[in-house]
N, CA, C and O atoms as a Tinker XYZ file with bonds, in Angstrom:
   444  protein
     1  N      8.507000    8.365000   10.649000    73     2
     2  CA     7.803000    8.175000    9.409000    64     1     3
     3  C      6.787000    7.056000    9.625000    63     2     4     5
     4  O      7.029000    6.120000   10.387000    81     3
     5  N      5.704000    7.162000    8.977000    73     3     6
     6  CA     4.543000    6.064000    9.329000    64     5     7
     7  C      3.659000    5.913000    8.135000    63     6     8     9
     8  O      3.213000    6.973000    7.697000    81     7
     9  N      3.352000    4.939000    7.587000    73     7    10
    10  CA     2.039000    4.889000    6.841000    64     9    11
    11  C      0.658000    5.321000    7.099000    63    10    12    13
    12  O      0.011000    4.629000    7.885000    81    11
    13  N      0.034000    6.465000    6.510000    73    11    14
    14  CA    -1.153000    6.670000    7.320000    64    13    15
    15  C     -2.183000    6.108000    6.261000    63    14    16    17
    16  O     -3.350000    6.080000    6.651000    81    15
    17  N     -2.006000    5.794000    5.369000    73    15    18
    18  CA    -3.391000    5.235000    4.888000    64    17    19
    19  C     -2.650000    4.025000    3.242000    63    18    20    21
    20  O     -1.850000    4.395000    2.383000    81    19
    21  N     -3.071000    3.154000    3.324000    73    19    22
    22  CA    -3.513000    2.087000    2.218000    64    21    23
    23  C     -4.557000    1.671000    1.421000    63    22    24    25
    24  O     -5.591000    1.114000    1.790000    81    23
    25  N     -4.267000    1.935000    0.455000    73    23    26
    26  CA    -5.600000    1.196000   -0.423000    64    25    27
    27  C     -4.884000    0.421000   -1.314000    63    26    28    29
    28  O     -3.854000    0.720000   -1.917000    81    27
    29  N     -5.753000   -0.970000   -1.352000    73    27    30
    30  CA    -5.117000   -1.438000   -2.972000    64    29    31
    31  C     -6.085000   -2.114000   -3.898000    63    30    32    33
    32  O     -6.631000   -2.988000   -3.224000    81    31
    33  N     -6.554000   -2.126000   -5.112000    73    31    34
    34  CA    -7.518000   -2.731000   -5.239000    64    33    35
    35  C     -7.573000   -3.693000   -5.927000    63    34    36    37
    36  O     -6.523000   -4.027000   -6.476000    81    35
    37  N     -8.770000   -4.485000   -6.158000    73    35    38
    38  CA    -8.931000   -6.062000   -6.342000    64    37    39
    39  C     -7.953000   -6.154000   -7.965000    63    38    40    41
    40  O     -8.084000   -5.485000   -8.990000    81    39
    41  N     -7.233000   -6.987000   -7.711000    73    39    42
    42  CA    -6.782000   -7.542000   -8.990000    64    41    43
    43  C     -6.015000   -8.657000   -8.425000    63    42    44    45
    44  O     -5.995000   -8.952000   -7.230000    81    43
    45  N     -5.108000   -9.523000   -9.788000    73    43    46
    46  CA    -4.255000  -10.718000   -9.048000    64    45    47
    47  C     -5.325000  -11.428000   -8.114000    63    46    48    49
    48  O     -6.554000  -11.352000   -8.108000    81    47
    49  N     -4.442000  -12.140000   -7.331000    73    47    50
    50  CA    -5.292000  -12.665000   -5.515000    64    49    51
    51  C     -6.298000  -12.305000   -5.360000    63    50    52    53
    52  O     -7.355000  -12.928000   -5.258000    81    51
    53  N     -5.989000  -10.803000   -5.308000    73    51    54
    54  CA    -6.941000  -10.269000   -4.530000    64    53    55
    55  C     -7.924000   -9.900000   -4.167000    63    54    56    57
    56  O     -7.787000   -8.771000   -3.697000    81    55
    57  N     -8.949000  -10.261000   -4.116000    73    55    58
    58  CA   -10.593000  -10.558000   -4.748000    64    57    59
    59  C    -11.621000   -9.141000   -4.426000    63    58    60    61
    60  O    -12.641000   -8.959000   -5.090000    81    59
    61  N    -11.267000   -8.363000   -3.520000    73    59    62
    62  CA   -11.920000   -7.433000   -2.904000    64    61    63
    63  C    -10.732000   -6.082000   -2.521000    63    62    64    65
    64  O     -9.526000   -6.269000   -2.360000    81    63
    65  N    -11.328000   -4.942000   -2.447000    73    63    66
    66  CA   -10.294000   -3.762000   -2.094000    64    65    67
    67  C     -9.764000   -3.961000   -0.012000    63    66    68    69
    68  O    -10.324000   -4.092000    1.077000    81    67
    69  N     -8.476000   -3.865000   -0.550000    73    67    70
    70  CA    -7.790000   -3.454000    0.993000    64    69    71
    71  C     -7.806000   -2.720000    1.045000    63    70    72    73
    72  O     -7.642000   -2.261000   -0.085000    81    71
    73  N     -7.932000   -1.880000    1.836000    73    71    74
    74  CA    -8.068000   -0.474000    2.690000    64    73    75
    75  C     -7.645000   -0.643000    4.326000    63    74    76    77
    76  O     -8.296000   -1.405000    5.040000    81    75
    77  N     -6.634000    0.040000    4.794000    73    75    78
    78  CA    -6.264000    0.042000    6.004000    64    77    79
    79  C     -5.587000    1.759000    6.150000    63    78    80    81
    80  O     -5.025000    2.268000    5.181000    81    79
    81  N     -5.716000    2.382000    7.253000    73    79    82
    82  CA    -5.609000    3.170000    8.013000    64    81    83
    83  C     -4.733000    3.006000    9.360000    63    82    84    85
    84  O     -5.229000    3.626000   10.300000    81    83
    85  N     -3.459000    2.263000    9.688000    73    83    86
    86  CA    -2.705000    1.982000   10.038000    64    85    87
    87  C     -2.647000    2.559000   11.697000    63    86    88    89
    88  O     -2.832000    3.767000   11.846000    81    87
    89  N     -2.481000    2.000000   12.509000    73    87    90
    90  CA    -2.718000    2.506000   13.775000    64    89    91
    91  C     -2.128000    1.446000   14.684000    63    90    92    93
    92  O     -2.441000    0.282000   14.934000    81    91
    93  N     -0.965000    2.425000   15.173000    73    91    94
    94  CA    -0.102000    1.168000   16.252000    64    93    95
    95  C      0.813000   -0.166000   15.261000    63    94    96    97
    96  O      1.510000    0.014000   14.262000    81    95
    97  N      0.503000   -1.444000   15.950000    73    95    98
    98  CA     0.802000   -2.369000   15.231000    64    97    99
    99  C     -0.010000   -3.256000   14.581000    63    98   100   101
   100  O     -0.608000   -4.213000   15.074000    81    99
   101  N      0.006000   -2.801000   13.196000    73    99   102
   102  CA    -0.805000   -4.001000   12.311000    64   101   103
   103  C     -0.627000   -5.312000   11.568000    63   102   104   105
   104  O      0.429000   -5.509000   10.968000    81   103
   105  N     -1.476000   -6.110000   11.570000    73   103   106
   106  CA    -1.233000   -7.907000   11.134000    64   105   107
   107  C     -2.046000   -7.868000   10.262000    63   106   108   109
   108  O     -3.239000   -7.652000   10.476000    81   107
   109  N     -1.638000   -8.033000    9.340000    73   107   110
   110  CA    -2.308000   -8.798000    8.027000    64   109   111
   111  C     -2.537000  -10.122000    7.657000    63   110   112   113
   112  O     -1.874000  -10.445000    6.671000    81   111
   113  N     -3.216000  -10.955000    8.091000    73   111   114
   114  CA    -3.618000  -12.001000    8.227000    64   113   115
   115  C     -4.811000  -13.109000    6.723000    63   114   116   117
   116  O     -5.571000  -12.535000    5.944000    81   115
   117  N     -4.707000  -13.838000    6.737000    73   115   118
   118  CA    -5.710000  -14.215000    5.871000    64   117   119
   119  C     -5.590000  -16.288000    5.365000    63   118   120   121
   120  O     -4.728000  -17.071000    5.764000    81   119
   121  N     -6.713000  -16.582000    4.468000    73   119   122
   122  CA    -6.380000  -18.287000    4.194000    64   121   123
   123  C     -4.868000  -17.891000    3.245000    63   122   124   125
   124  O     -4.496000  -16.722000    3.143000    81   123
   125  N     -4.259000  -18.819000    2.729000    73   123   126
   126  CA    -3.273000  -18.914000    1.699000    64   125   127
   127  C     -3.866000  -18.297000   -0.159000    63   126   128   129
   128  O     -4.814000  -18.704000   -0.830000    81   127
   129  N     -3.259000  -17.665000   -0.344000    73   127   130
   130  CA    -3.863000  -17.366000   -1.616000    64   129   131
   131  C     -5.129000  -16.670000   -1.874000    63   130   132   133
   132  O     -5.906000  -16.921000   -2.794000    81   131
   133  N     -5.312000  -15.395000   -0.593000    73   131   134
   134  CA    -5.760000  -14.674000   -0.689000    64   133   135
   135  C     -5.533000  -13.152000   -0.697000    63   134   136   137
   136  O     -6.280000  -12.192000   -0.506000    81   135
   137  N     -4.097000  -13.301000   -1.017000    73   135   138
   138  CA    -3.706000  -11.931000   -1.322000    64   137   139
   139  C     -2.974000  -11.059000   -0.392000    63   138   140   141
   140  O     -2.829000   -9.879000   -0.708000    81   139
   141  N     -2.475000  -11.516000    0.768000    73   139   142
   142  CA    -1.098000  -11.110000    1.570000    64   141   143
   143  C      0.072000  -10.355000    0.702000    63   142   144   145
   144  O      0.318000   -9.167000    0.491000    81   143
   145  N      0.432000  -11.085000    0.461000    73   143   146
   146  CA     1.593000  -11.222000   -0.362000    64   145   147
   147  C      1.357000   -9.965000   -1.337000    63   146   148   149
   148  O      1.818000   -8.869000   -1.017000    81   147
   149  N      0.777000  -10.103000   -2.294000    73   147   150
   150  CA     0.343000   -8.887000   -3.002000    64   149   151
   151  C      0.059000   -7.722000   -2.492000    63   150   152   153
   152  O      0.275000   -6.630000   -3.018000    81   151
   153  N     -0.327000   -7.887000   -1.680000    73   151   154
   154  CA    -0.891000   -6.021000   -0.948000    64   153   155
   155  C      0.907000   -5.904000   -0.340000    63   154   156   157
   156  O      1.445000   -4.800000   -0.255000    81   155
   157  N      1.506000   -6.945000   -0.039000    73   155   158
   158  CA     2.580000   -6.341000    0.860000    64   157   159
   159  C      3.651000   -5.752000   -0.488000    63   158   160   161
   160  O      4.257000   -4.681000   -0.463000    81   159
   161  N      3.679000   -6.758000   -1.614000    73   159   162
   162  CA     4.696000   -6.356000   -2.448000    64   161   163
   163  C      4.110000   -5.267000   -3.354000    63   162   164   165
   164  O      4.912000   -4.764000   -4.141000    81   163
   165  N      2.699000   -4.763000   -3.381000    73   163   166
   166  CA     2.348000   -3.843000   -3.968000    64   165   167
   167  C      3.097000   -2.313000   -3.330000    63   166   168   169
   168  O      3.736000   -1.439000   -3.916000    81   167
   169  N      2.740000   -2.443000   -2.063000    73   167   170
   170  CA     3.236000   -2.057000   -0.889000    64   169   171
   171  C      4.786000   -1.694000   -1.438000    63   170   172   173
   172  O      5.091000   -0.502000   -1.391000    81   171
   173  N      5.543000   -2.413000   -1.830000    73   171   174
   174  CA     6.635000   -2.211000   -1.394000    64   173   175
   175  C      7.323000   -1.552000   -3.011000    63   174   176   177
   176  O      8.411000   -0.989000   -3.141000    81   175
   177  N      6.265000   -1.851000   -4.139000    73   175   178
   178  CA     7.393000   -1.210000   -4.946000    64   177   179
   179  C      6.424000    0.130000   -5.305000    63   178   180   181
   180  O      6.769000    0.832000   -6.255000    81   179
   181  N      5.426000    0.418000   -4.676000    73   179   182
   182  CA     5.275000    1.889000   -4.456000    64   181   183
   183  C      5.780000    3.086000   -4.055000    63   182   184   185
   184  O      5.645000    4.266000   -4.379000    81   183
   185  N      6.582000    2.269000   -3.027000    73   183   186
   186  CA     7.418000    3.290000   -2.207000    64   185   187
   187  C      8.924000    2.901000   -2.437000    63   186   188   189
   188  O      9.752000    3.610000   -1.864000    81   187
   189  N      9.352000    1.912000   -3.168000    73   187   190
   190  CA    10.713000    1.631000   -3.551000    64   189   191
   191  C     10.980000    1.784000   -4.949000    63   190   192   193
   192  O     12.026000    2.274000   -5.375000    81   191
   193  N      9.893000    1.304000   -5.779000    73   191   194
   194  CA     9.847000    1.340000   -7.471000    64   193   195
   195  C     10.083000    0.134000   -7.635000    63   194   196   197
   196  O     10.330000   -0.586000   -6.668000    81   195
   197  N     10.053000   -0.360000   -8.977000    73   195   198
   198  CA    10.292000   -1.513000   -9.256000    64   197   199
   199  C     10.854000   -1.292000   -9.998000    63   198   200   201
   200  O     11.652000   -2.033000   -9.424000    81   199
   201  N     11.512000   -0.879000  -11.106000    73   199   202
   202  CA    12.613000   -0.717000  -12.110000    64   201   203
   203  C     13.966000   -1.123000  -11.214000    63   202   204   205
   204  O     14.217000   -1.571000  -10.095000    81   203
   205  N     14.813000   -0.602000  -12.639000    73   203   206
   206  CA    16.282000   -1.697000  -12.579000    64   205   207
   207  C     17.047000   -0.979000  -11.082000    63   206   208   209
   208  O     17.773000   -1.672000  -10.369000    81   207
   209  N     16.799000    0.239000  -10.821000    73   207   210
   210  CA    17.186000    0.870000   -9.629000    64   209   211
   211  C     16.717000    0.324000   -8.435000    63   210   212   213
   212  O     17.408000    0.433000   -7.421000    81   211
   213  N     15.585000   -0.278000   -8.409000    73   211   214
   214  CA    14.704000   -0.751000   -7.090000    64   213   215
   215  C     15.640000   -1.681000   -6.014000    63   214   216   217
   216  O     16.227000   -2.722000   -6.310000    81   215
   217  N     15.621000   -1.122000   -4.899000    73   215   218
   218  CA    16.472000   -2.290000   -3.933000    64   217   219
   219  C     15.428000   -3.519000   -3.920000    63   218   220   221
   220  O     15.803000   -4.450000   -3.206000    81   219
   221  N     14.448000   -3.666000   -4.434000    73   219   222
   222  CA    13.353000   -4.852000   -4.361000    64   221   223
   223  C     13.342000   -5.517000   -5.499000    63   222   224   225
   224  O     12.434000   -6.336000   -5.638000    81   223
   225  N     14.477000   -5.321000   -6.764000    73   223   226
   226  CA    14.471000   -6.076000   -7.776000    64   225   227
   227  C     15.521000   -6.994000   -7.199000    63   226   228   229
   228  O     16.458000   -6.979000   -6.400000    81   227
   229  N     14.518000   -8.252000   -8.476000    73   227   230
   230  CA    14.708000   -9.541000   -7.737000    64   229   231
   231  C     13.889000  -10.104000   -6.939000    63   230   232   233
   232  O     13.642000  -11.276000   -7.225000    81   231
   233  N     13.418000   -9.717000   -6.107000    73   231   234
   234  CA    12.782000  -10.363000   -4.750000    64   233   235
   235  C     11.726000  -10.297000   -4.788000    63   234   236   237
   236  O     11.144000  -11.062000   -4.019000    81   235
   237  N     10.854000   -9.386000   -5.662000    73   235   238
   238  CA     9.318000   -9.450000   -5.516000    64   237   239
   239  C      8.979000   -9.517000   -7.003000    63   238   240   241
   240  O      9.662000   -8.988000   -7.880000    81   239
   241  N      7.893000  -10.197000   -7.199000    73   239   242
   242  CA     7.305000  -10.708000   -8.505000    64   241   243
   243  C      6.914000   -9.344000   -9.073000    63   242   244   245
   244  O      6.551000   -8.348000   -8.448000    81   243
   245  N      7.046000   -9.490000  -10.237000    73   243   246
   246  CA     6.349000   -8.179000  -11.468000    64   245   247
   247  C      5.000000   -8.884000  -11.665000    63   246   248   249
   248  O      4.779000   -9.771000  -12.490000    81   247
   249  N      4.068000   -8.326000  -10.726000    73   247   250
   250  CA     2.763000   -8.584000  -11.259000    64   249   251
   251  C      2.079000   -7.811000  -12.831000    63   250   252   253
   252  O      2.395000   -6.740000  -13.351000    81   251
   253  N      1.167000   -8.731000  -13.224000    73   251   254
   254  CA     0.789000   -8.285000  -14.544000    64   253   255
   255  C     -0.686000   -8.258000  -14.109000    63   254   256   257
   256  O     -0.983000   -9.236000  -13.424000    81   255
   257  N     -1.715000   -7.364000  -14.338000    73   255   258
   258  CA    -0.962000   -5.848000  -14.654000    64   257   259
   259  C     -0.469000   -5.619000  -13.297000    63   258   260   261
   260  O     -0.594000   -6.371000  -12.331000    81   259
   261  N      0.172000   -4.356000  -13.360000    73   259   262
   262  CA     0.674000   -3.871000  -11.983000    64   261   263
   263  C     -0.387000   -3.526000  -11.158000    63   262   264   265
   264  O     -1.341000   -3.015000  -11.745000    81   263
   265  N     -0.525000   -3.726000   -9.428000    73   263   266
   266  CA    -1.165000   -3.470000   -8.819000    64   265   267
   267  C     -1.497000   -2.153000   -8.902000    63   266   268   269
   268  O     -0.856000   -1.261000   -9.457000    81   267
   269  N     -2.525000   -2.078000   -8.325000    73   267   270
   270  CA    -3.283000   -0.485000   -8.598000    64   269   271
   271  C     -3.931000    0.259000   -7.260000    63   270   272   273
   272  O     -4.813000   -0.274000   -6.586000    81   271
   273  N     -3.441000    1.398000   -7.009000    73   271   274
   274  CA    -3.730000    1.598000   -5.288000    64   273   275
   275  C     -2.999000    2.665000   -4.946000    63   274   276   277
   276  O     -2.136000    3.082000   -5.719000    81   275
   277  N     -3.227000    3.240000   -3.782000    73   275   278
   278  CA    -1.550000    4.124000   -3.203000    64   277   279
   279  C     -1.331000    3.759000   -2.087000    63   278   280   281
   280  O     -1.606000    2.611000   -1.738000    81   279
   281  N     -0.803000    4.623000   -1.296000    73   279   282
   282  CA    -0.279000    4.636000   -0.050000    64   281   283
   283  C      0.332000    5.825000    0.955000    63   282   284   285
   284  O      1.485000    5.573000    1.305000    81   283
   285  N      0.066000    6.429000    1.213000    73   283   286
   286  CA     0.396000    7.910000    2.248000    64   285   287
   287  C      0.925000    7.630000    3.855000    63   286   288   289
   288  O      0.620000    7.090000    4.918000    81   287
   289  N      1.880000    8.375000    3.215000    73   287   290
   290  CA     3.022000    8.417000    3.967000    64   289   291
   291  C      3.208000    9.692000    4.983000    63   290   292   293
   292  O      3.295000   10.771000    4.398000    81   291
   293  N      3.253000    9.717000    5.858000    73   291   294
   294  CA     3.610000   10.841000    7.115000    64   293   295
   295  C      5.263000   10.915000    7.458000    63   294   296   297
   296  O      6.152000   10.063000    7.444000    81   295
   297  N      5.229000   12.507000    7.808000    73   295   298
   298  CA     6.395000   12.274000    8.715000    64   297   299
   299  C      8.369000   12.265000    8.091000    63   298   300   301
   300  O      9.324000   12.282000    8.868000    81   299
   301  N      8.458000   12.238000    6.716000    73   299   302
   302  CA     9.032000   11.358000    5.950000    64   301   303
   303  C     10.600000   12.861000    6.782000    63   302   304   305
   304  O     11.627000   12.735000    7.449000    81   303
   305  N      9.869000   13.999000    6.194000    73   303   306
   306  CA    10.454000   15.553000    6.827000    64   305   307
   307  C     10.496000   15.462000    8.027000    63   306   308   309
   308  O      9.399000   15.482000    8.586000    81   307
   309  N     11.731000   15.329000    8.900000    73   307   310
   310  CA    11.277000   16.165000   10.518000    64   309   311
   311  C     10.736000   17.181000   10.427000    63   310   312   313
   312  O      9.638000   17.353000   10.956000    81   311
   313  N     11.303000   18.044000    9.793000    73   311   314
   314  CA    11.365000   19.415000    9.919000    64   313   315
   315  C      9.143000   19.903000    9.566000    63   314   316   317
   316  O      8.414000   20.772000   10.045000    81   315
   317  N      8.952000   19.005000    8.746000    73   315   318
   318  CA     7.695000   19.239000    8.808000    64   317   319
   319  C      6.412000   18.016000    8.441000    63   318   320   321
   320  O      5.655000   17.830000    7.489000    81   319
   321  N      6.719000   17.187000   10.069000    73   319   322
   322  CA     6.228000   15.858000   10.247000    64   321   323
   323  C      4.437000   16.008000    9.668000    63   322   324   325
   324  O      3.718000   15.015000    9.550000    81   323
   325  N      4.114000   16.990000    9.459000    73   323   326
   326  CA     2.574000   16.709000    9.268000    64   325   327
   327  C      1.999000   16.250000    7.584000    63   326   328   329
   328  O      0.952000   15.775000    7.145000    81   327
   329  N      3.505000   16.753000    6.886000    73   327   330
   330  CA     3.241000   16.689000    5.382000    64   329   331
   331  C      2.936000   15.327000    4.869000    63   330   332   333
   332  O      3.879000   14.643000    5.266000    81   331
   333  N      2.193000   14.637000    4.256000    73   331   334
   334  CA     2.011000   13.486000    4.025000    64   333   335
   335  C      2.370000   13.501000    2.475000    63   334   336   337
   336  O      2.215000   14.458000    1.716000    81   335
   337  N      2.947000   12.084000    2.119000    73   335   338
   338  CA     2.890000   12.142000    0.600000    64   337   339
   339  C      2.337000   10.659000    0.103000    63   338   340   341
   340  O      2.249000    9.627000    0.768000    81   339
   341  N      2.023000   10.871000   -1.167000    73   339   342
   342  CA     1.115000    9.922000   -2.094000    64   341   343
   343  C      2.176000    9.006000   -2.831000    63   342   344   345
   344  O      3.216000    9.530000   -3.232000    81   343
   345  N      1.961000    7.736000   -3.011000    73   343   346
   346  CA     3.108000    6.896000   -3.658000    64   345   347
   347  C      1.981000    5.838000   -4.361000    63   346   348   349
   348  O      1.165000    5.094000   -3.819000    81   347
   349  N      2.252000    6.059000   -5.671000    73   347   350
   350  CA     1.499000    4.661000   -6.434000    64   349   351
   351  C      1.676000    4.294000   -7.905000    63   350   352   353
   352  O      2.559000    4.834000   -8.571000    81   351
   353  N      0.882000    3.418000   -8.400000    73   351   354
   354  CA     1.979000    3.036000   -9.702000    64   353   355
   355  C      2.286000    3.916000  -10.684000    63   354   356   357
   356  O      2.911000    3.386000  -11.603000    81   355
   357  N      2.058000    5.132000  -10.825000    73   355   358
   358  CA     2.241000    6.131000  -11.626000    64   357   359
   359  C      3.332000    7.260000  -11.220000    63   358   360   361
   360  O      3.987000    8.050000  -11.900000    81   359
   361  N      3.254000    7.002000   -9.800000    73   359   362
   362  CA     3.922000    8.239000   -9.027000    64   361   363
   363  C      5.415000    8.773000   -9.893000    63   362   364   365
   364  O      5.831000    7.895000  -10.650000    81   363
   365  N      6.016000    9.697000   -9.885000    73   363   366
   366  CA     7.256000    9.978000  -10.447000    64   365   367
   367  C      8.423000    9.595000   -9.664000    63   366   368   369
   368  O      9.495000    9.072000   -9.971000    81   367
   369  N      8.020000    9.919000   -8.790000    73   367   370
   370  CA     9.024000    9.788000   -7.486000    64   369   371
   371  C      8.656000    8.439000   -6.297000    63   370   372   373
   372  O      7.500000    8.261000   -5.915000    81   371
   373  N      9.448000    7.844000   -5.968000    73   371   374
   374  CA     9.230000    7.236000   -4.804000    64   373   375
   375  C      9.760000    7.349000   -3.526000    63   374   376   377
   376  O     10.602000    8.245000   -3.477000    81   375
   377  N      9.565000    6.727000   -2.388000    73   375   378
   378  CA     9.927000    6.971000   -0.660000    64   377   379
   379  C     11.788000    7.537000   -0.957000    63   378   380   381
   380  O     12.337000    8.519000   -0.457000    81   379
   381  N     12.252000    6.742000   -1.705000    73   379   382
   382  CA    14.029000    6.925000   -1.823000    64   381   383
   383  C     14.525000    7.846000   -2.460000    63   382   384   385
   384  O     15.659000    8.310000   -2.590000    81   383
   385  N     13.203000    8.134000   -2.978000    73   383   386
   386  CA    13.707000    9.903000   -4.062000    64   385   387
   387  C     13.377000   11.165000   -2.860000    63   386   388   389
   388  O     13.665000   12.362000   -2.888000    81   387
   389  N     12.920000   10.646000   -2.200000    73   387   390
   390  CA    11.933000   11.468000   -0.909000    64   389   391
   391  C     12.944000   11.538000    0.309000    63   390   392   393
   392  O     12.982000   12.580000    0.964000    81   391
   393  N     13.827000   10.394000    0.664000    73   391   394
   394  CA    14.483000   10.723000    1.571000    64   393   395
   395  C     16.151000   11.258000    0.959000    63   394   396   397
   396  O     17.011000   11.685000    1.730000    81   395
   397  N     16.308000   11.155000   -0.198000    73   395   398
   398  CA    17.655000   11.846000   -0.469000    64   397   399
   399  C     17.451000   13.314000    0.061000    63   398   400   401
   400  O     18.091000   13.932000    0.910000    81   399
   401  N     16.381000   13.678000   -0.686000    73   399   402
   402  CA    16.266000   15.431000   -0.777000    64   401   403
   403  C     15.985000   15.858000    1.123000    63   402   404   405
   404  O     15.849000   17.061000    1.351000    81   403
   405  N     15.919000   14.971000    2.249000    73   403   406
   406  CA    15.372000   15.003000    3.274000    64   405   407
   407  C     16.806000   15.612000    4.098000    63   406   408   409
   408  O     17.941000   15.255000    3.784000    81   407
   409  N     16.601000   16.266000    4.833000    73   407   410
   410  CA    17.880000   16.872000    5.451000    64   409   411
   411  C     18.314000   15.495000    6.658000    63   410   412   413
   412  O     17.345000   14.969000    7.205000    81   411
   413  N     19.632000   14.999000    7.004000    73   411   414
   414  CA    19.520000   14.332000    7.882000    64   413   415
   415  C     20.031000   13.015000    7.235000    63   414   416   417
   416  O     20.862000   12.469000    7.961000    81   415
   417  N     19.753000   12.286000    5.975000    73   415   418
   418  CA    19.770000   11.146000    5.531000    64   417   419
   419  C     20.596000   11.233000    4.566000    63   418   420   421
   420  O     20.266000   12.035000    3.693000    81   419
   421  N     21.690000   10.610000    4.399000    73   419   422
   422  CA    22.921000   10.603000    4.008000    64   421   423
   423  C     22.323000    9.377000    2.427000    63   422   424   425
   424  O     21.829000    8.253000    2.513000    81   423
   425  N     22.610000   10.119000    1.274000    73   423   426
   426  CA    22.694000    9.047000    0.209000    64   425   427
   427  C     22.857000    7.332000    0.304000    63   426   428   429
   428  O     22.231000    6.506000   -0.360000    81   427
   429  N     23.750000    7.115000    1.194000    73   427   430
   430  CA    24.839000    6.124000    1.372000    64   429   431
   431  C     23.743000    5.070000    2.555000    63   430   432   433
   432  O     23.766000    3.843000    2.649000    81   431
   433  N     23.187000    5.688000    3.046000    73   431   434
   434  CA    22.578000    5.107000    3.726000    64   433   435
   435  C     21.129000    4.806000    3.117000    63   434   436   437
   436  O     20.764000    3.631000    3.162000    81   435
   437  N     20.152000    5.877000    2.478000    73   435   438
   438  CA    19.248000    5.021000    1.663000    64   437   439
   439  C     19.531000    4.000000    0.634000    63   438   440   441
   440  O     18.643000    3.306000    0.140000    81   439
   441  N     20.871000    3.911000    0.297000    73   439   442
   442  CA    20.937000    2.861000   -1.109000    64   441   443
   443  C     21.425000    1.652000   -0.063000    63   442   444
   444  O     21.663000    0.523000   -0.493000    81   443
């Protein structure tokens, strides 16, 4: 499974749109208080959720408003690694609703 594409755009921190296309190993780098942090936790309750179910409640701030952006995902299916899917603040579903239904991945182990 791999991230193939990021966007997130300027709000909070973040003064300008991120956009990355992910290739190999990537560093996100920047001064302090320019918006790391945000693209990563935007990042993370896209594909986890942020409600009372989220394994990321608690740990990452509820930005106001919520970040705004997606994120596409490869691979998530063995069975059919080319399918990519879309995750963002509207999405219905997230990465953990995606790997229950996935043959191979045991409930017990995504929670």
């Amino acid at each position: 499974m791999k991230i193939t594409k990021l966007q997130v755009h300027p709000q909070g921190p973040l003064k300008k749109e991120f956009k990355l296309s992910p290739q190999g190993l990537n560093l996100i780098y920047g001064k302090n208080e320019s918006g790391k942090t945000y693209v990563l936790e935007a990042l993370g309750s896209w594909l986890f959720g942020s409600g009372r179910a989220s394994p990321l409640r608690g740990k990452v701030r509820n930005w106001m408003p919520v970040p705004s952006g997606s994120v596409e995902v490869a691979g998530i299916d063995p069975e059919t690694p080319e399918t990519s899917y879309t995750f963002d603040p509207v999405s219905k579903k997230n990465l953990q609703d995606e790997l229950i239904n996935t043959p191979g991945f045991s409930p017990d182990f995504i929670q």
